[in-house]
N, C-alpha and C positions, 0 to 999 in steps of 0.2 A: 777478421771475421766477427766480431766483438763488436766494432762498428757497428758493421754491416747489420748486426742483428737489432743494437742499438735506434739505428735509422730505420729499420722495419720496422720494429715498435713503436716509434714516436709517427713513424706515418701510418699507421695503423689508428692508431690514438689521436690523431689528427683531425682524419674521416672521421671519425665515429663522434666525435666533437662536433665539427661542422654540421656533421648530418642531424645531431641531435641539437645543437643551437638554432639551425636552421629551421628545424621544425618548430623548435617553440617559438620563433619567430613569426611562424607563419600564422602561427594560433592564438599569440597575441594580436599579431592585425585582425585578423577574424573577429576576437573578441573584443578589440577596439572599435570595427565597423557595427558591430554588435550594439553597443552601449549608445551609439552618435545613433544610428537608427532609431533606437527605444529612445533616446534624449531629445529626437524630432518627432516624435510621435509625441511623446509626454508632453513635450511644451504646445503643438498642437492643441491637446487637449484641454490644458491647460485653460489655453487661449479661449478655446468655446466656450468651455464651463464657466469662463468668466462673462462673457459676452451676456450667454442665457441668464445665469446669475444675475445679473445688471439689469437685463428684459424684465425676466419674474419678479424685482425688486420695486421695479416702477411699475409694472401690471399692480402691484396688490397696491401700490402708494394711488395710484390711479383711482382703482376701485372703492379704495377706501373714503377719495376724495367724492366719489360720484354717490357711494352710500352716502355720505353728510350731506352733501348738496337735496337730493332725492327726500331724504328727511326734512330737512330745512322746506323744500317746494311742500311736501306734504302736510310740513304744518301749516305753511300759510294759506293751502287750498282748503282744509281742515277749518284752520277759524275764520276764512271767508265763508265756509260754508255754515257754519253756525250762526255768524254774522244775518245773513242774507235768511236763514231758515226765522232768527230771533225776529227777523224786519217783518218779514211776509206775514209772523203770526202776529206778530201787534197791529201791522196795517189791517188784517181778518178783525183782531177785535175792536177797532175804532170805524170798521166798517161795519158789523156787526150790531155795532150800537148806534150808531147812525139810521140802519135798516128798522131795530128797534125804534128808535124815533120815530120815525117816519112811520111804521106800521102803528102806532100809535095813534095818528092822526089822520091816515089813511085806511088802514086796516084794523079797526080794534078790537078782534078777533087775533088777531095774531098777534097783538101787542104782549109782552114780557114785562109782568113787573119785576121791581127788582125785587131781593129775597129781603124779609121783613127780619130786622136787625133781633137778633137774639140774647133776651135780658140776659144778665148772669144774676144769680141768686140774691146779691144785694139790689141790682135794680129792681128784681120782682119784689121785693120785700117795700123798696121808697114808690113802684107804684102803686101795689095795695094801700100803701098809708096815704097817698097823694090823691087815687083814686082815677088819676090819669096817666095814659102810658108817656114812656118819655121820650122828646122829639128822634127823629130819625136820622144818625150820622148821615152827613154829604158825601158822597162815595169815593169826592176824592181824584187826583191825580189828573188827568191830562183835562181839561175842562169838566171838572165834574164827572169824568165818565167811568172810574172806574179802573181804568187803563194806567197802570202803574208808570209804563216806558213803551216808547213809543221810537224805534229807532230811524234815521233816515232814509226813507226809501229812495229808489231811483226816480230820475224826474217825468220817463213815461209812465210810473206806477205809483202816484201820490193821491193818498185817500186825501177825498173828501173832507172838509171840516166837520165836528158836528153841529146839526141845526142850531141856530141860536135861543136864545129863551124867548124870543120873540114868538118863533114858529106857529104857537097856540093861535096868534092872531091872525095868523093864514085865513083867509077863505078856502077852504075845500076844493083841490080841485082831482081828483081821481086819478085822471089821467095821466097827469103831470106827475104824480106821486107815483102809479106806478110806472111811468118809466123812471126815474130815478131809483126806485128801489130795485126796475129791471137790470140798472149800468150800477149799479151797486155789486149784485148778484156776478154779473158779469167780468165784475174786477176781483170778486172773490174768486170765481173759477178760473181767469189767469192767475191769480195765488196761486189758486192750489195745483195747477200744472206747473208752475213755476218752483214751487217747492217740491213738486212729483218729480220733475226732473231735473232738480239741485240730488235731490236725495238718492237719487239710482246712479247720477255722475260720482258720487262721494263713496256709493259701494265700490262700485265700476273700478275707482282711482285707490278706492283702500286696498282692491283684491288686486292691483297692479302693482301696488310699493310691496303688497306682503311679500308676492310673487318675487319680484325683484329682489327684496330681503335674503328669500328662501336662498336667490338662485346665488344671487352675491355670495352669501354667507358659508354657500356648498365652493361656489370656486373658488372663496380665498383658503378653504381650506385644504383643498386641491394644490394650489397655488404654494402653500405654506409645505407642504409634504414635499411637492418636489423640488420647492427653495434649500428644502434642507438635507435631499437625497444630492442635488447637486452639490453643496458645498461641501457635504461630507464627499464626495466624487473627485472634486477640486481638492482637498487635502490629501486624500491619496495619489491624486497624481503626482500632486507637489512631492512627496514622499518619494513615489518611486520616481522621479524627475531627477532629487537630491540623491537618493541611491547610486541610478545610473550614472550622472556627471561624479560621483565619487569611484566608482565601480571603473569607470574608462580611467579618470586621475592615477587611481592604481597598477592599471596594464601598460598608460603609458608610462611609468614607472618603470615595471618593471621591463619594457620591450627597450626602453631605453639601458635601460641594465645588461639585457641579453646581446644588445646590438655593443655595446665596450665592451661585453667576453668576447664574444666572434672578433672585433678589431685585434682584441691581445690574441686570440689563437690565429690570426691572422702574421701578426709580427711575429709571433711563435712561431708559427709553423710553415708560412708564405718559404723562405728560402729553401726550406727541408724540402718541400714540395717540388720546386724549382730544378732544384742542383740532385736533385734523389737517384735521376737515372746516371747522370755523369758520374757523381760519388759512386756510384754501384759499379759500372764500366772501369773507372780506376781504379777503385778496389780486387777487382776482377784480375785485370790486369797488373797490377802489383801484388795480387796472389801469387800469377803464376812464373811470373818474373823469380820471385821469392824461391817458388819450388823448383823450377830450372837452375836457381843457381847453386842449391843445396844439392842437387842433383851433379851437378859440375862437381861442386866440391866433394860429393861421396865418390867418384867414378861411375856416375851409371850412365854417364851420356857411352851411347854405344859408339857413335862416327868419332868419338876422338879416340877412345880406346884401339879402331881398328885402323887409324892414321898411322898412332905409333907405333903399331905392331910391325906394319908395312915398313916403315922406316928402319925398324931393326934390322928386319930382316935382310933389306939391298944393304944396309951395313955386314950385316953375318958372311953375305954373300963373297961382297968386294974382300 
């Protein structure tokens, strides 16, 4: 009976093993598929963030390269346009005194002297003593004219030379005079359309690089925000990436741990399981074997008792 009780306890303790290895088994898998889903997800993510990363890296390297370029264009539209404005006003003033000339000998009514040279304090003083004023500087620069510089214009819009000193000995002729002072006039007024609309192109183009400045300058900052919402994104996945793959490293750990206890309670307990109901039956029966024969042995079997009674008796008889 000792056994017996022995073997119920250990098959008791058996089950309650199995059933309890088996379950942490099962909740290790669980928490293995657990970790491999969130590990494909993570590196997923991973993978994007890097992807977009790499996009908004060259967007701003892009933009940055297109601001330089834009600026670079703007200067040189910039000092063509200063260029071209500097030409048109010296061609006006070499045209202008050309006009002056010419009205001069045409017109002298409209004729311009030049402005009378203004002593300084020691000339006035040597012409008092002299008693005559002193000659009048030559005014200089592009033939005598005044006209400091004189840049090169284009070849459909080349002023006129001015008169020669000759001119004086012209005959008069009206006509001729004024039409040359009319295509005079007339090259002044493509100037000044011409520098009218250098100058409205050159707003036009300032309020389109500012514009573009503005706009650039808002998206790379844009651009810069979410370069570094991403990366900060990207480092926590990585994080929870390295977690996870450590977090599964662990379960399989331990499920591999839990599956060599069930093996040993396997060896353990496989036979007991096995052989439990025979052991039980033979025990059963070696029980009663036991108590039938202690029972022989005390007298209590009844059919022998009344065997030998019987037999006495046809003795007593005979």
């Amino acid at each position: 009976k000792r056994e017996q009780v022995d073997d119920d306890n250990k098959k008791e303790y058996c089950a309650v093993q199995f059933d309890s290895a088996d379950d942490t088994k099962k909740a290790l898998e669980r928490k293995i598929a657990g970790h491999e889903n969130a590990i494909a997800t993570a590196k997923e993510a991973v993978e994007t963030l890097t992807e977009e990363i790499a996009a908004l890296t060259a967007g701003i390297k892009a933009l940055d390269k297109e601001v330089a370029e834009a600026t670079e264009q703007r200067k040189e539209e910039n000092a063509e346009y200063k260029d071209l404005m500097a030409s048109d006003s010296a061609a006006k003033e070499v045209l202008a005194f050309a006009k002056n000339r010419l009205n001069k000998f045409y017109n002298p009514k409209l004729y311009k002297a030049p402005p009378k040279n203004e002593l300084t304090r020691e000339g006035r003083i040597e012409a008092s003593l002299s008693g005559t004023e002193p000659p009048t500087a030559a005014p200089g620069g592009i033939a005598n004219t005044g006209i400091a510089a004189l840049l090169q214009l284009s070849s459909d819009k080349v002023a006129p030379p001015p008169p020669p000193e000759s001119w004086d000995a012209y005959s008069k002729k009206s006509g001729d005079g004024n039409g040359v002072i009319a295509m005079i006039d007339l090259l002044v007024k493509d100037l000044d359309k011409e520098m009218t609309e250098a100058e409205t192109q050159e707003k036009e183009d300032q309020k389109d690089y500012e514009t573009m400045m503005a706009e650039s300058a808002e998206k790379r900052k844009t651009d810069s925000q979410t370069l570094a919402e991403k990366e900060s994104q990207k480092a926590d996945m990585e994080a929870e990436l390295q977690a996870q793959t450590e977090g599964k490293a662990a379960a399989e750990k331990e499920l591999s741990a839990t599956l060599e206890y069930i093996a040993s309670l396997h060896s353990e307990c496989d036979w007991l399981i096995q052989y439990y109901e025979v052991r039980k039956e033979a025990r059963t029966g070696e029980i009663d074997s036991i108590v039938k024969a202690k029972a022989i042995l005390s007298g209590a079997d009844y059919s022998l008792v009344q065997t030998r009674a019987h037999t006495f008796l046809r003795r007593g008889v005979a």
